[in-house]
N, C-alpha and C positions, 0 to 999 in steps of 0.2 A: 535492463538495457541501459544502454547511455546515452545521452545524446549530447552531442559536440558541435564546437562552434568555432567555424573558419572564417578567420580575420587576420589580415595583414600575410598570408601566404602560410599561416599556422594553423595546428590544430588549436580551440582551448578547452578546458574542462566547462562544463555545465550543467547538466544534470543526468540523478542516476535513478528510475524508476524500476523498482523491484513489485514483483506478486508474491506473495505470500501461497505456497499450496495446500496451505491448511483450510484457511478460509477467504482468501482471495484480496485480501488488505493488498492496500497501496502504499509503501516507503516511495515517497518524495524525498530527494536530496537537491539543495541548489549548491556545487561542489565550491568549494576554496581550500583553500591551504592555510595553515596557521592558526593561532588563538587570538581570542580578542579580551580586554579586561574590561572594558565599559561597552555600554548600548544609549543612544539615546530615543526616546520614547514618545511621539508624540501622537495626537486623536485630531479627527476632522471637526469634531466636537467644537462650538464656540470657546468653550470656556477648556480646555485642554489642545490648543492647538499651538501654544510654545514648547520647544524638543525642553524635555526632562533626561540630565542626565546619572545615570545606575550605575556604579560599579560593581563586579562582579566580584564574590568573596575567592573563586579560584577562576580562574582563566577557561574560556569556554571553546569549542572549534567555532571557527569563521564558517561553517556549513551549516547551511538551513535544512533542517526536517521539519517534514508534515506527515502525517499521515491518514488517510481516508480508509475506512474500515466497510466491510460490505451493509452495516447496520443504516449507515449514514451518518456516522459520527467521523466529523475531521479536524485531528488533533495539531496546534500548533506546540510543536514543542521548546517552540524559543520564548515562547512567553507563557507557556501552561493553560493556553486557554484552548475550547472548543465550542462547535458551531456544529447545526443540525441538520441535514439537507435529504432526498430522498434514498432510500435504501438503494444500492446497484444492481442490482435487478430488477427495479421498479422508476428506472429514472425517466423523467419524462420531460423534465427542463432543463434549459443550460443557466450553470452558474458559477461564479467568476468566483473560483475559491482562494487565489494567491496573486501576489502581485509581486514584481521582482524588479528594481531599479540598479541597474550596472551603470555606476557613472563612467565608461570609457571601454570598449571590450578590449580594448587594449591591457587594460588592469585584469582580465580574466588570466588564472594561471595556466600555467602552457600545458600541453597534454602530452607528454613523450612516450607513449605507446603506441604501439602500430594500431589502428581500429579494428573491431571485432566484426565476424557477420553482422552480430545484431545492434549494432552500432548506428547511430542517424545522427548526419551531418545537415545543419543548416548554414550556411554561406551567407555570412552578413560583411563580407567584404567592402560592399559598397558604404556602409554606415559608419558614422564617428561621432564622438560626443556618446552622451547617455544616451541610452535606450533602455525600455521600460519593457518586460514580460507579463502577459497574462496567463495564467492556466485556468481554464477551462473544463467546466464536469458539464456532459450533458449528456442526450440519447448518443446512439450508434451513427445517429444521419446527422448527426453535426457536423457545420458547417463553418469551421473557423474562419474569422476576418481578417481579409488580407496577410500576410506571410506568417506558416504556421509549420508545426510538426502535428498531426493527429495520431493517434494511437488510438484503436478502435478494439473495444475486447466483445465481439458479436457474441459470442453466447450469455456474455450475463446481458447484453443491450446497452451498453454505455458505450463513453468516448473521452480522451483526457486532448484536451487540445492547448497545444503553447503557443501563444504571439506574439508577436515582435504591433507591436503600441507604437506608432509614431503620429503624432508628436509624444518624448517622454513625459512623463508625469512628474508636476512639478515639485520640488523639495523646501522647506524652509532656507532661507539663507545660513550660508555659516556649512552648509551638511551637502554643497552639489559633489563632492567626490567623497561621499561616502556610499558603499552600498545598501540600499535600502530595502527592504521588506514591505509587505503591505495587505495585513490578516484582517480578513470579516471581522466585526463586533457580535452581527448574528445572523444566522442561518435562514434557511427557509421557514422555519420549526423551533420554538421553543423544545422540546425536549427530543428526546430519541424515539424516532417511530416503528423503529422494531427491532425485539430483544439478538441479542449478537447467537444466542444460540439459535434461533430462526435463520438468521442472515448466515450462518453458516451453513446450516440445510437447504437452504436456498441457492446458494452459490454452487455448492455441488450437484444438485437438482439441474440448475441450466447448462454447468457441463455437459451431464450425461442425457440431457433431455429426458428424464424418469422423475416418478413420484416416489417410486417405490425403494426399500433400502437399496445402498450402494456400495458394493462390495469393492475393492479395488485388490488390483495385483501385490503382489509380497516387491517394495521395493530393495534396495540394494542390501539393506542391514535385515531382509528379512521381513518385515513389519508389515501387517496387510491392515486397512482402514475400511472398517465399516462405519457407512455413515446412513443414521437412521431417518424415516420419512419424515417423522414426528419428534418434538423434545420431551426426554423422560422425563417423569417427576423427579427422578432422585436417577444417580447411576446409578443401571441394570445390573443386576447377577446376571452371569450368562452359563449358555450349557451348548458346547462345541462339537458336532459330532463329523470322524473324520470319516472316509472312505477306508480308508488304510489304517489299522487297527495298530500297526506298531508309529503311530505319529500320534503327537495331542496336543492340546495348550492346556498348561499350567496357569496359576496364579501370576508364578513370575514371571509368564510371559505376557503379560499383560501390562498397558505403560495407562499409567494412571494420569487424564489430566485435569485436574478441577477447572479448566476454563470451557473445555468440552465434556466431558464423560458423561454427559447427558443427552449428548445427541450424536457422540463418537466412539466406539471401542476399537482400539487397535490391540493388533495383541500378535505373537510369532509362533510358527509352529516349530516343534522340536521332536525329532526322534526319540524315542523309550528308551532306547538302550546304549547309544549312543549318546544322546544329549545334543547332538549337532542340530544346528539353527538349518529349517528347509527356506531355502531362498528361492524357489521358485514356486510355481505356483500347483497346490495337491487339491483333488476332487474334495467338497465341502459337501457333505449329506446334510447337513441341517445348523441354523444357527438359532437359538432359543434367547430371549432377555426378558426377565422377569423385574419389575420394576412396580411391585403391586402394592397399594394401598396399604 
């Protein structure tokens, strides 16, 4: 989805939060237009609180990405660094994972698209000068402070919340109309408190409210995703057995992925004699995975 920002009788660009349907990651985008060649760089820190300035060997997008994974690892990719915080389906505190300084919304780029259904406009008409963004990770019953967008994913139990910060947050001299960023040093947690192929069985668990495996429909290319209660030691051998004796799956119909295949098989059913991909969905007699010692 997007959410957009009305100012001056305009639409403008601002952010684009996507789900991932594999395992339910968060793509954070703060939008702009253009490249930038230099960044400068500075820490709260006593001793690194003068901006350092970086050139860039190629020119980078003016767009800020993050991204929050269902593990609890949230990556900043503008600077390569990561912070640890509770897995999304076990979240139980709010924490202030990004920070975003617009020096003027008027410098926000225009949005010339008609809006979407899923679309969310915040109206900051009234405001001029800087203004500072928080996002916010906490439970489902968060309660953001004063003017916000919430976005609430109730079956895993979380909430991502953005706020408009007033008064903005002050900048060094030298940097008030630049736009500024503003990443955790560290998390709630020194390390990652649960392996990604858990947090992926996890995340599909509170979709379907089950422990048990989880079979899903054949979507559009065909591809049906079983996703396992438990993670394999190794990926399974499996053994497919259909209702319909002229259907089967192959080898090659099976998509191999070393970041799941331990706790995922997906794989397409195929006609015998035809060869044609079944895209909807055929009676399943048994599914077998052998992952044994």
């Amino acid at each position: 989805m997007r959410i957009l920002v009305q100012h001056g009788g305009v639409l403008k660009k601002f952010v684009v939060l996507e789900s991932s349907d594999r395992d339910g990651s968060l793509t954070l985008v703060m939008r702009r237009d253009g490249v930038s060649h230099s960044r400068a760089v500075w820490s709260t820190r006593p001793a690194e609180q003068n901006p350092q300035e970086i050139e860039f060997r190629a020119p980078r997008p003016k767009s800020k990405r993050i991204t929050i994974h269902q593990s609890g690892c949230i990556n900043y990719h503008e600077n390569g660094k990561s912070i640890f915080v509770e897995p999304l389906t076990y979240v139980t505190r709010t924490v202030p994972v990004y920070g975003y300084r617009v020096p003027s919304l008027s410098k926000l780029d225009l949005h010339t698209e008609p809006p979407r259904e899923d679309d969310s406009v915040i109206d900051l008409s009234d405001l001029d000068g800087p203004v500072t963004f928080s996002i916010l990770l906490g439970p489902k019953g968060l309660v953001p402070p004063g003017r916000a967008v919430k976005l609430t994913y109730e079956a895993e139990g979380y909430a991502i919340g953005i706020c408009v910060d007033q008064p903005s947050f002050m900048v060094p001299v030298g940097y008030e109309d630049h736009f500024t960023t503003f990443t955790l040093e560290k998390g709630l947690f020194d390390q990652q408190q649960m392996a990604e192929d858990q947090a992926l069985i996890s995340y599909h668990q509170a979709l379907s409210g089950s422990t048990d495996p989880i079979l899903y429909k054949p979507n559009g290319e065909g591809v049906i995703r079983l996703v396992f209660s438990v993670p394999m030691r190794v990926a399974p051998k499996f053994k497919i057995e259909l209702a319909d004796p002229n259907l089967h799956v192959s080898d090659q119909d099976v998509q191999r992925d070393n970041r799941s295949d331990k706790v995922m098989l997906k794989f397409k059913i195929r006609h015998r004699r035809s060869g044609k991909i079944i895209r909807e969905g055929v009676a399943i007699r048994s599914i077998e995975l052998d992952a044994e010692l």
